[in-house]
Backbone as XML, in Angstrom:
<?xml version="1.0"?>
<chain id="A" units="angstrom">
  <residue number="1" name="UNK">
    <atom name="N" x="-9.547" y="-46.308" z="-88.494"/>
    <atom name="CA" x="-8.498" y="-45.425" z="-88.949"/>
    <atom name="C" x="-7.720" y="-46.066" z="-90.089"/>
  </residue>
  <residue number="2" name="UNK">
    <atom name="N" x="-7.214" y="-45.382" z="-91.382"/>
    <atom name="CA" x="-6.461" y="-45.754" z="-92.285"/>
    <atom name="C" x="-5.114" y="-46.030" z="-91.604"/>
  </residue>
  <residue number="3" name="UNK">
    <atom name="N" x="-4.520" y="-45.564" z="-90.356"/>
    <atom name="CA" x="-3.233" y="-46.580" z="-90.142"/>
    <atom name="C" x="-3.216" y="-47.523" z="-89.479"/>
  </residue>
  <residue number="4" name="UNK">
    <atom name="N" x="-4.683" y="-48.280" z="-89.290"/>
    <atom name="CA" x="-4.607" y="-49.093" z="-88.491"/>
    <atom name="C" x="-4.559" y="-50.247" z="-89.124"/>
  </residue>
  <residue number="5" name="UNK">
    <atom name="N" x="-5.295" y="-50.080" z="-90.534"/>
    <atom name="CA" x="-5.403" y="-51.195" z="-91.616"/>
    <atom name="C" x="-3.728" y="-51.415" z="-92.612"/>
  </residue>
  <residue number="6" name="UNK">
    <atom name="N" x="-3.047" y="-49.718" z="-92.427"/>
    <atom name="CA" x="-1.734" y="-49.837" z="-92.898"/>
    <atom name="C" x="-0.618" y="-50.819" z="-92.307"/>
  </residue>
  <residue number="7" name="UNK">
    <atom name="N" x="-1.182" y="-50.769" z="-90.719"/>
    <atom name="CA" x="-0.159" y="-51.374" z="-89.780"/>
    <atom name="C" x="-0.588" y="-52.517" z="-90.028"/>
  </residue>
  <residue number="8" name="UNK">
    <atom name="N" x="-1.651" y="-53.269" z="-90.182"/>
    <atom name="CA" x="-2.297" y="-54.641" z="-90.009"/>
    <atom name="C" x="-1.401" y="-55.311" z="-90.975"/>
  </residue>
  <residue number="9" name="UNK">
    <atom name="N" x="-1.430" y="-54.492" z="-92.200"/>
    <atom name="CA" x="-1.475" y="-55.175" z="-94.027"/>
    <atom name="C" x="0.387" y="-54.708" z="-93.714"/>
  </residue>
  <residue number="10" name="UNK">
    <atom name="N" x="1.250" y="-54.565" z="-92.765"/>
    <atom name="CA" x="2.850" y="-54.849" z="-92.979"/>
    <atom name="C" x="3.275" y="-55.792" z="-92.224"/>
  </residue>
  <residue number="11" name="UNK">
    <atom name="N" x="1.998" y="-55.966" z="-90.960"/>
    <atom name="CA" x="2.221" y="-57.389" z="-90.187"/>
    <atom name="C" x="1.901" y="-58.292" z="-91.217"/>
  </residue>
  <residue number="12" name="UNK">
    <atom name="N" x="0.758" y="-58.839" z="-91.813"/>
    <atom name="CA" x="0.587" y="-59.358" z="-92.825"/>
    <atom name="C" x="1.614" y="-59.809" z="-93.687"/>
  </residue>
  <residue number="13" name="UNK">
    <atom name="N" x="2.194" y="-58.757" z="-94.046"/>
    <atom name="CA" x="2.884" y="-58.682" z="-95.855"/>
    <atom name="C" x="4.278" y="-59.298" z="-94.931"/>
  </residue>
  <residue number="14" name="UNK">
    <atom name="N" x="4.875" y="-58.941" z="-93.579"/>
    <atom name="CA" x="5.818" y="-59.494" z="-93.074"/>
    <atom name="C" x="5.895" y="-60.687" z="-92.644"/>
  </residue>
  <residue number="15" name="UNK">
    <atom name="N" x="4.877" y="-61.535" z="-92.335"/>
    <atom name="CA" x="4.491" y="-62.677" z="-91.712"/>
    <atom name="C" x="4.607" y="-63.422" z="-93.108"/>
  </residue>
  <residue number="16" name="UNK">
    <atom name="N" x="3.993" y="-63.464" z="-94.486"/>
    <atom name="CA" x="4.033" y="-64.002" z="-95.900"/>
    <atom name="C" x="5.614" y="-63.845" z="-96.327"/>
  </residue>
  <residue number="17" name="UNK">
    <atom name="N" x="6.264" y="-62.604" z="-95.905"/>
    <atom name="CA" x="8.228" y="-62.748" z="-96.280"/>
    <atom name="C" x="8.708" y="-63.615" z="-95.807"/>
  </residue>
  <residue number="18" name="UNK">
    <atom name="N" x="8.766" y="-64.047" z="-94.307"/>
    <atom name="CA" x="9.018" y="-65.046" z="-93.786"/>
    <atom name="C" x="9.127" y="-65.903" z="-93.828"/>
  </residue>
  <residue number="19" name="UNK">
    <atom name="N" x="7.605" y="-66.563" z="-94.210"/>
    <atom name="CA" x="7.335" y="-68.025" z="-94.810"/>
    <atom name="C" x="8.206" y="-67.851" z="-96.308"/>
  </residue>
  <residue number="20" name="UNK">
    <atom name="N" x="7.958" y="-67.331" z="-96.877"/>
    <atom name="CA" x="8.366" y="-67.264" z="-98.302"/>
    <atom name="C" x="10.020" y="-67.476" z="-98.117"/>
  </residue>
  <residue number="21" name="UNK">
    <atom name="N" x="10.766" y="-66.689" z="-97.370"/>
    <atom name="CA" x="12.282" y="-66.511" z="-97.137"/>
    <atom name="C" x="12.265" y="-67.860" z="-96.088"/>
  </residue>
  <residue number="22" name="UNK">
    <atom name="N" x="11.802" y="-68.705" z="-95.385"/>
    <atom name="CA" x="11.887" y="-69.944" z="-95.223"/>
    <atom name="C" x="11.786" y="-70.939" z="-96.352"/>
  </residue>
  <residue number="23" name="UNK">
    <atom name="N" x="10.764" y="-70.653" z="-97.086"/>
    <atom name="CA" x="10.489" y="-71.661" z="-98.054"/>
    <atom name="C" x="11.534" y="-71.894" z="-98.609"/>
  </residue>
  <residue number="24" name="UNK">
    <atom name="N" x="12.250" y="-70.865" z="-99.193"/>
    <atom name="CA" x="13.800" y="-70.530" z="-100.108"/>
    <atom name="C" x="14.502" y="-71.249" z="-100.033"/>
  </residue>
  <residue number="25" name="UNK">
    <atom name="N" x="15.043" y="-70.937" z="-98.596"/>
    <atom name="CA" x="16.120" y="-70.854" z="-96.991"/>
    <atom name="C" x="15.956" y="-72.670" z="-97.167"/>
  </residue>
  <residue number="26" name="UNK">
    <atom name="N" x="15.124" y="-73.524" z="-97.098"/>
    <atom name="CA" x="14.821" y="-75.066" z="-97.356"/>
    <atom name="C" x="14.785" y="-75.991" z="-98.450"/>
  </residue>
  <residue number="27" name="UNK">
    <atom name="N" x="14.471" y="-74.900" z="-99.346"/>
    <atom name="CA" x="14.219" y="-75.686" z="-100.866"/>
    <atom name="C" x="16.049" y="-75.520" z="-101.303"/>
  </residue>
  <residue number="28" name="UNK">
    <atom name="N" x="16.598" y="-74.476" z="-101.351"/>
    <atom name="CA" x="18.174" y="-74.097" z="-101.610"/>
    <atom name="C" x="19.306" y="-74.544" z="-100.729"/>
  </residue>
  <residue number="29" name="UNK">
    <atom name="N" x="18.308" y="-74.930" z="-99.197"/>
    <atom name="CA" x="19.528" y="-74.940" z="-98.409"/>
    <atom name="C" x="20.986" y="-76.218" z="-98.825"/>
  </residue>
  <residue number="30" name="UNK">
    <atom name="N" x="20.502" y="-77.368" z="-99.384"/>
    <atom name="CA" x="21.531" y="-78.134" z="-99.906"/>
    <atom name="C" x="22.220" y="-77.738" z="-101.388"/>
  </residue>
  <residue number="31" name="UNK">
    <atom name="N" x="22.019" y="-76.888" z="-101.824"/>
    <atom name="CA" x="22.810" y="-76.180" z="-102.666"/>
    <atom name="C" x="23.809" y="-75.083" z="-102.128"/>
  </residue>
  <residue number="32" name="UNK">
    <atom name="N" x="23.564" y="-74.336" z="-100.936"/>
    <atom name="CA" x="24.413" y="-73.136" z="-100.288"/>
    <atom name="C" x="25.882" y="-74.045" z="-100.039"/>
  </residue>
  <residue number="33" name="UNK">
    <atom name="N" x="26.743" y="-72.914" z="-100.153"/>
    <atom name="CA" x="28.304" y="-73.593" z="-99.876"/>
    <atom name="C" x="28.231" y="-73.966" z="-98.665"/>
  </residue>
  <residue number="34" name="UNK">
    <atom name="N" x="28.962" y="-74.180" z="-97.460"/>
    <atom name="CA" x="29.274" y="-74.711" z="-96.099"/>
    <atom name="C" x="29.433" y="-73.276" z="-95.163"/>
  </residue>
  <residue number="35" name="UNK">
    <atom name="N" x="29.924" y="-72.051" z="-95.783"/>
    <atom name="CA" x="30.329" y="-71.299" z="-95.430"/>
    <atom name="C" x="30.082" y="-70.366" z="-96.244"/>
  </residue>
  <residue number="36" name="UNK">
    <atom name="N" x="28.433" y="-69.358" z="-95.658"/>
    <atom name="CA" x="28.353" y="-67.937" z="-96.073"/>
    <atom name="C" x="28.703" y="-67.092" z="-95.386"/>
  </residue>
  <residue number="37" name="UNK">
    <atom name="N" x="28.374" y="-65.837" z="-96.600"/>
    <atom name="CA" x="28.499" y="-64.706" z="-95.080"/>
    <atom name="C" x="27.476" y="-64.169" z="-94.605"/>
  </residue>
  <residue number="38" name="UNK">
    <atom name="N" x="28.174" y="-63.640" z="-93.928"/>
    <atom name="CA" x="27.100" y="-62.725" z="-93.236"/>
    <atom name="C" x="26.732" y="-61.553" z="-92.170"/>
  </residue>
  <residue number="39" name="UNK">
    <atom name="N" x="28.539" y="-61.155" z="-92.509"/>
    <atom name="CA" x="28.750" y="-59.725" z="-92.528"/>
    <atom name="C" x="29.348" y="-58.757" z="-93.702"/>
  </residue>
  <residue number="40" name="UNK">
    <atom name="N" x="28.670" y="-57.769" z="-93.730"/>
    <atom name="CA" x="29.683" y="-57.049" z="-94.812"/>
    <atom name="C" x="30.655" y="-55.429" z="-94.449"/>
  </residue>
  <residue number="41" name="UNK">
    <atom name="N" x="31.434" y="-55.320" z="-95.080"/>
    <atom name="CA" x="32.093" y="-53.811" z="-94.653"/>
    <atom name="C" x="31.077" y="-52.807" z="-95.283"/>
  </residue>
  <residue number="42" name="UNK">
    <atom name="N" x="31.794" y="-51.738" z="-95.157"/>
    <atom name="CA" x="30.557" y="-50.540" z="-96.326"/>
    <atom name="C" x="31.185" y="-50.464" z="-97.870"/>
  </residue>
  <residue number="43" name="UNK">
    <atom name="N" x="32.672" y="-51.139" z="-97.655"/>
    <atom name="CA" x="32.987" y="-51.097" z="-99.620"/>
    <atom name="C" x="32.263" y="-52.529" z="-99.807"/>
  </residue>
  <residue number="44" name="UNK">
    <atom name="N" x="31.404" y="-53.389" z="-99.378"/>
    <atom name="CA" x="30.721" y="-54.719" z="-100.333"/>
    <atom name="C" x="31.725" y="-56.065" z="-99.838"/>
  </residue>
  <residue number="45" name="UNK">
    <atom name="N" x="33.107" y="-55.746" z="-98.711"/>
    <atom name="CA" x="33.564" y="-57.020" z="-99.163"/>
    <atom name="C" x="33.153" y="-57.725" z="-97.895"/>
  </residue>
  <residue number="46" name="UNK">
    <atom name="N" x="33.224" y="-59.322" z="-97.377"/>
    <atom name="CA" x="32.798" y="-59.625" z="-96.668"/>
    <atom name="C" x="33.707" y="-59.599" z="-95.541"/>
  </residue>
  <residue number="47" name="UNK">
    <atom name="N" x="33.103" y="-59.457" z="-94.318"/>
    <atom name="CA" x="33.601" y="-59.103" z="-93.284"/>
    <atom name="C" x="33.797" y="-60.865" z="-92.068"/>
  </residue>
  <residue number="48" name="UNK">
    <atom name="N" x="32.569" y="-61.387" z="-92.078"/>
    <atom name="CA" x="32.694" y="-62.405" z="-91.685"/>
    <atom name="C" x="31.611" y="-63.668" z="-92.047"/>
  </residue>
  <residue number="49" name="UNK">
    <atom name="N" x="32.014" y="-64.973" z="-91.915"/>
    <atom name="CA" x="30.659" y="-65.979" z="-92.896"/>
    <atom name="C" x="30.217" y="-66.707" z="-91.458"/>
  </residue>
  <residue number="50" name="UNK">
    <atom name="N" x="29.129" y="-66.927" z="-91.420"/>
    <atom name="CA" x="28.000" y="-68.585" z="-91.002"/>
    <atom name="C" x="28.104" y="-69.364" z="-91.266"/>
  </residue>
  <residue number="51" name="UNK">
    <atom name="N" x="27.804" y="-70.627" z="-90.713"/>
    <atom name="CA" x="27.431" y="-71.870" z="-91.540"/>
    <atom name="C" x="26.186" y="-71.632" z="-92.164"/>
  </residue>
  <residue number="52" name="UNK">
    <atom name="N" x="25.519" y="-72.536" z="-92.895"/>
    <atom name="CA" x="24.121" y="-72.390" z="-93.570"/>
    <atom name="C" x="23.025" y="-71.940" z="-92.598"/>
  </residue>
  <residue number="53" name="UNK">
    <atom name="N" x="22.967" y="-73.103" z="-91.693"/>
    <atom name="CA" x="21.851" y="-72.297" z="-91.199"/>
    <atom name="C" x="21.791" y="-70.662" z="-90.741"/>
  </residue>
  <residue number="54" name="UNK">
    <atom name="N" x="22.433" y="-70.263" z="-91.269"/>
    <atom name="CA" x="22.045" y="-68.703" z="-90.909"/>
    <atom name="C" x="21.537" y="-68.021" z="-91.792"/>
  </residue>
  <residue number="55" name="UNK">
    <atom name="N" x="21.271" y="-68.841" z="-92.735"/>
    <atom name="CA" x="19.882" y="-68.839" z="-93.974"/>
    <atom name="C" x="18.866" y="-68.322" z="-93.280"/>
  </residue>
  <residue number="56" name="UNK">
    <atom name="N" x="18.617" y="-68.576" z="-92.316"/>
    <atom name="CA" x="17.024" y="-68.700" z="-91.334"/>
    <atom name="C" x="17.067" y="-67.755" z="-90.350"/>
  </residue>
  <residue number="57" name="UNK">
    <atom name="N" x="18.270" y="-66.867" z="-90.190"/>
    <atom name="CA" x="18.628" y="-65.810" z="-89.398"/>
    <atom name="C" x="17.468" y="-64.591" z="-89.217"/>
  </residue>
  <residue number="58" name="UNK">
    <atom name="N" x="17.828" y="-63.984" z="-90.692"/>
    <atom name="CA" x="16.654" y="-63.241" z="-90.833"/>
    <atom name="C" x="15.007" y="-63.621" z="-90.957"/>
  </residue>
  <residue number="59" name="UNK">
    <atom name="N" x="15.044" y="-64.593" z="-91.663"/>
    <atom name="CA" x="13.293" y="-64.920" z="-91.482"/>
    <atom name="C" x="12.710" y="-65.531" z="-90.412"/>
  </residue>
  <residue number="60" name="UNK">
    <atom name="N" x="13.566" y="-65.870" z="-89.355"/>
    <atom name="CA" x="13.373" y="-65.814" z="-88.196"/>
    <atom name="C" x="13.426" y="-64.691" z="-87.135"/>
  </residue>
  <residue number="61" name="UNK">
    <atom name="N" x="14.048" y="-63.895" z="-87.599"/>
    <atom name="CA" x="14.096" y="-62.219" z="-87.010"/>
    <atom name="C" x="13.062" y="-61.859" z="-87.127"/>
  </residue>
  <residue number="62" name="UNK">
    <atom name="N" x="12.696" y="-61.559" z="-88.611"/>
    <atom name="CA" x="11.298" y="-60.592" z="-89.431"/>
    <atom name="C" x="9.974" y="-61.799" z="-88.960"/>
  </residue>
  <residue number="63" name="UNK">
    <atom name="N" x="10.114" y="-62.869" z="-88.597"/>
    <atom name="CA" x="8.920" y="-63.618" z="-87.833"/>
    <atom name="C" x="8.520" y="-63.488" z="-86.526"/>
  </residue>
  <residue number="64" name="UNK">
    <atom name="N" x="9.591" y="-63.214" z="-85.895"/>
    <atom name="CA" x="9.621" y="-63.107" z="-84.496"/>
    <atom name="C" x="9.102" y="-61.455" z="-84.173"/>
  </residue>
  <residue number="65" name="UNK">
    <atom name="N" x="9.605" y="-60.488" z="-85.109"/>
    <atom name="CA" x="9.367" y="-59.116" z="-84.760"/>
    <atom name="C" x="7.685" y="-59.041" z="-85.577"/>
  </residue>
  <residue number="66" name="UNK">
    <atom name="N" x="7.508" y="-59.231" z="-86.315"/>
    <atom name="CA" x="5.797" y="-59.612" z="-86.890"/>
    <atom name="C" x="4.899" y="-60.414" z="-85.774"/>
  </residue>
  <residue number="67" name="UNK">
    <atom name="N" x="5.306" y="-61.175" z="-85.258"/>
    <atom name="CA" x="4.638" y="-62.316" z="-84.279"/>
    <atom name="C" x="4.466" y="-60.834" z="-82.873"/>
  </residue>
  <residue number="68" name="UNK">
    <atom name="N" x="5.763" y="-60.596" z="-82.764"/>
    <atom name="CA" x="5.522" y="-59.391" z="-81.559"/>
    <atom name="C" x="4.590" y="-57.654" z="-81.783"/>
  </residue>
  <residue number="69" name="UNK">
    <atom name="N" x="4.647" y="-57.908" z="-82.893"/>
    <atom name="CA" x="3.744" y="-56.526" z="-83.584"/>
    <atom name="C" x="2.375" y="-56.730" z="-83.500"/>
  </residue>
  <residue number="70" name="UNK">
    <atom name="N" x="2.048" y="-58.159" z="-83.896"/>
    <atom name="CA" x="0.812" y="-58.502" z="-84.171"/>
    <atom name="C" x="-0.146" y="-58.875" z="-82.575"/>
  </residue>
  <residue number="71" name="UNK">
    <atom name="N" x="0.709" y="-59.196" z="-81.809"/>
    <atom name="CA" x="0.264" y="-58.799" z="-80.659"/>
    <atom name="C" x="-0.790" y="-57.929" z="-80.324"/>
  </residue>
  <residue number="72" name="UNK">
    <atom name="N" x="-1.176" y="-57.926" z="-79.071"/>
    <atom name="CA" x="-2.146" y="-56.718" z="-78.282"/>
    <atom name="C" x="-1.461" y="-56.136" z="-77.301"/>
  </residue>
  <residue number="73" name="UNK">
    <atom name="N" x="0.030" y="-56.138" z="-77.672"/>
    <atom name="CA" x="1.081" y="-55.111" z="-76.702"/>
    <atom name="C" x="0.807" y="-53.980" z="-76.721"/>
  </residue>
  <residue number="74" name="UNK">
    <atom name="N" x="0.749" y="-53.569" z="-77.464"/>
    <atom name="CA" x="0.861" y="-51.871" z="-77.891"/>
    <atom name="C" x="-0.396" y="-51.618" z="-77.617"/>
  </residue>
  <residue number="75" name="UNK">
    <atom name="N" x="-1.609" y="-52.245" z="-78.149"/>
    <atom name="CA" x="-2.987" y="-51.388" z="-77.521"/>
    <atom name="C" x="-3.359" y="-51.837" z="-76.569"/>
  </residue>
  <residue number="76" name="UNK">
    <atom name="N" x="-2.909" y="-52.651" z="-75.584"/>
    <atom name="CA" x="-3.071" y="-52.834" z="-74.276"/>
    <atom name="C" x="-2.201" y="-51.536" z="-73.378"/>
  </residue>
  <residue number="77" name="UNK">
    <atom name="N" x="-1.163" y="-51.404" z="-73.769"/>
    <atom name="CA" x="-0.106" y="-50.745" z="-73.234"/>
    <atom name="C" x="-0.747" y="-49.337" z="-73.438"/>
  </residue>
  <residue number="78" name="UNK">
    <atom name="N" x="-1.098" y="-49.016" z="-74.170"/>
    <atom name="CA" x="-1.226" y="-47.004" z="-74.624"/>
    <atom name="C" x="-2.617" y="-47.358" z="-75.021"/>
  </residue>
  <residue number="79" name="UNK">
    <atom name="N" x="-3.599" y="-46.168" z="-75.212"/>
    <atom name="CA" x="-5.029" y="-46.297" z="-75.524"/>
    <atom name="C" x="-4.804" y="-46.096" z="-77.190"/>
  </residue>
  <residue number="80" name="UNK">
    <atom name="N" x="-5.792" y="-46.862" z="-78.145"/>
    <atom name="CA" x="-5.395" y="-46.839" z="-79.628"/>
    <atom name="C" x="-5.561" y="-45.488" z="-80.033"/>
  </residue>
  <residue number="81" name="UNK">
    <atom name="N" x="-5.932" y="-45.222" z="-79.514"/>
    <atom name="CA" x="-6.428" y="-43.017" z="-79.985"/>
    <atom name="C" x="-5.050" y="-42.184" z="-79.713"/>
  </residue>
  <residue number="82" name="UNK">
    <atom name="N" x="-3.975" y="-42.562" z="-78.661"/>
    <atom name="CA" x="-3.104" y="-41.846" z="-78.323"/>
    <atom name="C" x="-2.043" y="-41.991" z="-79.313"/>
  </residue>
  <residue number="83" name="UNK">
    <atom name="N" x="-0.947" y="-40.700" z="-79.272"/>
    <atom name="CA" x="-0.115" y="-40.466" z="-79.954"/>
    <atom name="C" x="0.764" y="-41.652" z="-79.901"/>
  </residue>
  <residue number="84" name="UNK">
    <atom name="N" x="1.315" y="-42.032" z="-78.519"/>
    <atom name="CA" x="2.641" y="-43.040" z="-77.946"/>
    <atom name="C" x="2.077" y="-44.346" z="-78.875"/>
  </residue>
  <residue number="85" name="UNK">
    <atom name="N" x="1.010" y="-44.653" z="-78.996"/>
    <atom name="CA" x="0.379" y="-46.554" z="-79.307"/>
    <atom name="C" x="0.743" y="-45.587" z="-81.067"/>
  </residue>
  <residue number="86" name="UNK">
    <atom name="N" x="0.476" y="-44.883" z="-82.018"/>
    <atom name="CA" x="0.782" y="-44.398" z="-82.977"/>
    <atom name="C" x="2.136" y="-44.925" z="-83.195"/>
  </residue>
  <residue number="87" name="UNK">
    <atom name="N" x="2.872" y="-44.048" z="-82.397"/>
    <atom name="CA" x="4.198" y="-43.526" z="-82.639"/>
    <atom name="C" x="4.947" y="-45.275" z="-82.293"/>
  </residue>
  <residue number="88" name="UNK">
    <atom name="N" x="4.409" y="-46.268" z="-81.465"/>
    <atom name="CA" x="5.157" y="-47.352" z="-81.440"/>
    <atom name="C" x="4.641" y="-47.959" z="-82.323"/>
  </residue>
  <residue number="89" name="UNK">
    <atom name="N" x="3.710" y="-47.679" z="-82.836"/>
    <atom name="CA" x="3.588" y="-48.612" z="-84.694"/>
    <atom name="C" x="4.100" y="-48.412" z="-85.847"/>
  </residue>
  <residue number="90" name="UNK">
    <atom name="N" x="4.659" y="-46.804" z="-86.233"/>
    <atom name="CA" x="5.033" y="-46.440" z="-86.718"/>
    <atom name="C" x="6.709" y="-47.072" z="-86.626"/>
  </residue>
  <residue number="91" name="UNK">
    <atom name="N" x="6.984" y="-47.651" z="-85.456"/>
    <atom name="CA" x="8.503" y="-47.494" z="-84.849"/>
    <atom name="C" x="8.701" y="-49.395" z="-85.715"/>
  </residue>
  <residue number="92" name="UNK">
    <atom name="N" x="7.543" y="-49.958" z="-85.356"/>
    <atom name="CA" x="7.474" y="-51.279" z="-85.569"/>
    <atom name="C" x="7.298" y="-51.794" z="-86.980"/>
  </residue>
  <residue number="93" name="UNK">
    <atom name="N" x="6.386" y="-50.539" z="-87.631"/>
    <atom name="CA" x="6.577" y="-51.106" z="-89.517"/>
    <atom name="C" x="8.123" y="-50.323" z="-89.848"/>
  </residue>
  <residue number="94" name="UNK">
    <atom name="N" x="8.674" y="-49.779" z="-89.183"/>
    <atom name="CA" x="9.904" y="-49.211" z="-89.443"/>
    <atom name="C" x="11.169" y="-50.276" z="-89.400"/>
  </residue>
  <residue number="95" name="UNK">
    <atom name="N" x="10.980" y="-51.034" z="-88.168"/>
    <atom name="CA" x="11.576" y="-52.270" z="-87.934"/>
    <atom name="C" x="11.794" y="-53.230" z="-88.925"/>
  </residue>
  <residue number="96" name="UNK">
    <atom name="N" x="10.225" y="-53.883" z="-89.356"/>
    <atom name="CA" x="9.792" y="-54.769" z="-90.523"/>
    <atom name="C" x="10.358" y="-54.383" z="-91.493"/>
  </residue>
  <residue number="97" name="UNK">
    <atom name="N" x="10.304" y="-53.071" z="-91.959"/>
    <atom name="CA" x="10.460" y="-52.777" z="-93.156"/>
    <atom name="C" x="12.121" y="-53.153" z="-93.394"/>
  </residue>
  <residue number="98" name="UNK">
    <atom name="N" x="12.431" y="-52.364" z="-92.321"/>
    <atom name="CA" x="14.335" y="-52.713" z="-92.537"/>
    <atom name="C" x="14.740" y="-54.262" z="-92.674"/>
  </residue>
  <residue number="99" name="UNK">
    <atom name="N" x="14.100" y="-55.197" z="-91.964"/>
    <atom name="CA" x="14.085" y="-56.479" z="-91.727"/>
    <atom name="C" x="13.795" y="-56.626" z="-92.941"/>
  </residue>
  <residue number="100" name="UNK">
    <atom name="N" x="13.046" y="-56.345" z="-93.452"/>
    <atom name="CA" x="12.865" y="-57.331" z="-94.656"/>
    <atom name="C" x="13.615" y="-56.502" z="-96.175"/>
  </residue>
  <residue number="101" name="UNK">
    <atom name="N" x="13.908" y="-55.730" z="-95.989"/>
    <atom name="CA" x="15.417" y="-54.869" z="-96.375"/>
    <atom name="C" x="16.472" y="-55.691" z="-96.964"/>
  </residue>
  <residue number="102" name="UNK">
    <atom name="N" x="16.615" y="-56.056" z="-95.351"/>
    <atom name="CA" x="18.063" y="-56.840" z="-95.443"/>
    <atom name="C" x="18.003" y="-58.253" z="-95.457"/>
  </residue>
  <residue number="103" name="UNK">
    <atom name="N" x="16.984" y="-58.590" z="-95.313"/>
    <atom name="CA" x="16.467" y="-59.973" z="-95.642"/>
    <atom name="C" x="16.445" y="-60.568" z="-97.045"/>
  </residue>
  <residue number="104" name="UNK">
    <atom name="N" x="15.494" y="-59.539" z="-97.862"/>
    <atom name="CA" x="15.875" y="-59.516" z="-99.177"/>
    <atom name="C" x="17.262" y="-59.462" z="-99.908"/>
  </residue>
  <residue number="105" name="UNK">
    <atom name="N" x="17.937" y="-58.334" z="-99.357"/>
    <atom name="CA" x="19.249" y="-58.059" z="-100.042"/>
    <atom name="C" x="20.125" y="-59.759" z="-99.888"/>
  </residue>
  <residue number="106" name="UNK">
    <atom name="N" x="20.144" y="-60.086" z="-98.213"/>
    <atom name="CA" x="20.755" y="-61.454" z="-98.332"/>
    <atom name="C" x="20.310" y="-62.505" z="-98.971"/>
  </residue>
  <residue number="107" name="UNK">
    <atom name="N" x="19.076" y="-62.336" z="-99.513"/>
    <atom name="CA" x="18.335" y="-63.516" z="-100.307"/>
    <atom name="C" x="18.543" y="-63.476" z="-101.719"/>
  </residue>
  <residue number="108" name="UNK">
    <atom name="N" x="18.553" y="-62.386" z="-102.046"/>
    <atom name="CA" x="19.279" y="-62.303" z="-103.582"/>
    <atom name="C" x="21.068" y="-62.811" z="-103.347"/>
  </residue>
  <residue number="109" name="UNK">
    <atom name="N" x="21.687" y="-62.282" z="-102.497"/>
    <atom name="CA" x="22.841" y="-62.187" z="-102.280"/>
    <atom name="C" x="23.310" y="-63.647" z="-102.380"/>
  </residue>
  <residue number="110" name="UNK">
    <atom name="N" x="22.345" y="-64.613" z="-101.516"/>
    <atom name="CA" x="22.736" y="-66.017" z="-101.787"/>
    <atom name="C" x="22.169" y="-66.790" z="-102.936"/>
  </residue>
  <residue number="111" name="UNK">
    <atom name="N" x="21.047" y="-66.239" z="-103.565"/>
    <atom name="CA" x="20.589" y="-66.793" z="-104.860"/>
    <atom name="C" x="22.205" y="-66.738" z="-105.929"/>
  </residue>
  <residue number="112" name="UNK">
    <atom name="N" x="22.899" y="-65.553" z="-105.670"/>
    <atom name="CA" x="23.941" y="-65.458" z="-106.921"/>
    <atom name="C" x="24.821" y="-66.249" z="-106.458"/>
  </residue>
  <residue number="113" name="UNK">
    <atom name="N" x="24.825" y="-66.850" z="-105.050"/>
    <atom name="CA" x="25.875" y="-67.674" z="-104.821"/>
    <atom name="C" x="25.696" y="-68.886" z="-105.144"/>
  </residue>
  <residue number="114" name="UNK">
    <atom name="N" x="24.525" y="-69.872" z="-105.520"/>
    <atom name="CA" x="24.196" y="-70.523" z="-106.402"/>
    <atom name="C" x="24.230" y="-71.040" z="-107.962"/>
  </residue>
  <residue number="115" name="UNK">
    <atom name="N" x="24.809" y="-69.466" z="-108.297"/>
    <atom name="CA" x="24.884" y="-69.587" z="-109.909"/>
    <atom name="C" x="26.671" y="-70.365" z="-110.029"/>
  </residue>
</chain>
């Protein structure tokens, strides 16, 4: 089936963000101030900060939810032909996708805090 190779290739492409948003998260981490953030309101201002390591917050999220996707949960659990094993893959590149959303956004977000 074409969504089976769709679902494969966002576990994939999510498992490579990870490493990549680690790689960052290590090579930058002695440049980050002492104190980011890492909440925001909905007007942009910050709501509350981390220490650094919460660099690794998200690419440890989007690793952990890729590591659980890539699993044989879902087609153990529901038969691969049925709607439900569909509909929880669909639920899971939905996940990733947001994860790496906001993963990104904070990764640019701390690149400018660098400049």
């Amino acid at each position: 089936m074409m969504f089976e190779g769709v679902y494969r290739w966002v576990i994939r492409i999510s498992i490579a963000l990870a490493a990549f948003f680690f790689g960052w998260g290590i090579i930058f981490y002695s440049s980050l101030p002492n104190r980011i953030p890492i909440q925001f309101g909905f007007d942009g201002s910050v709501n509350n900060f981390g220490s650094k390591p919460a660099v690794f917050l998200f690419p440890m999220l989007l690793l952990l939810v890729a590591l659980i996707g890539r699993s044989n949960y879902i087609d153990m659990k529901y038969s691969t032909a049925s709607g439900q094993n569909h509909l929880h893959k669909i639920i899971m590149c939905g996940c990733l996708i947001l994860i790496c959303g906001v993963g990104m956004y904070l990764f640019l977000l701390y690149a400018q805090m660098l400049k």
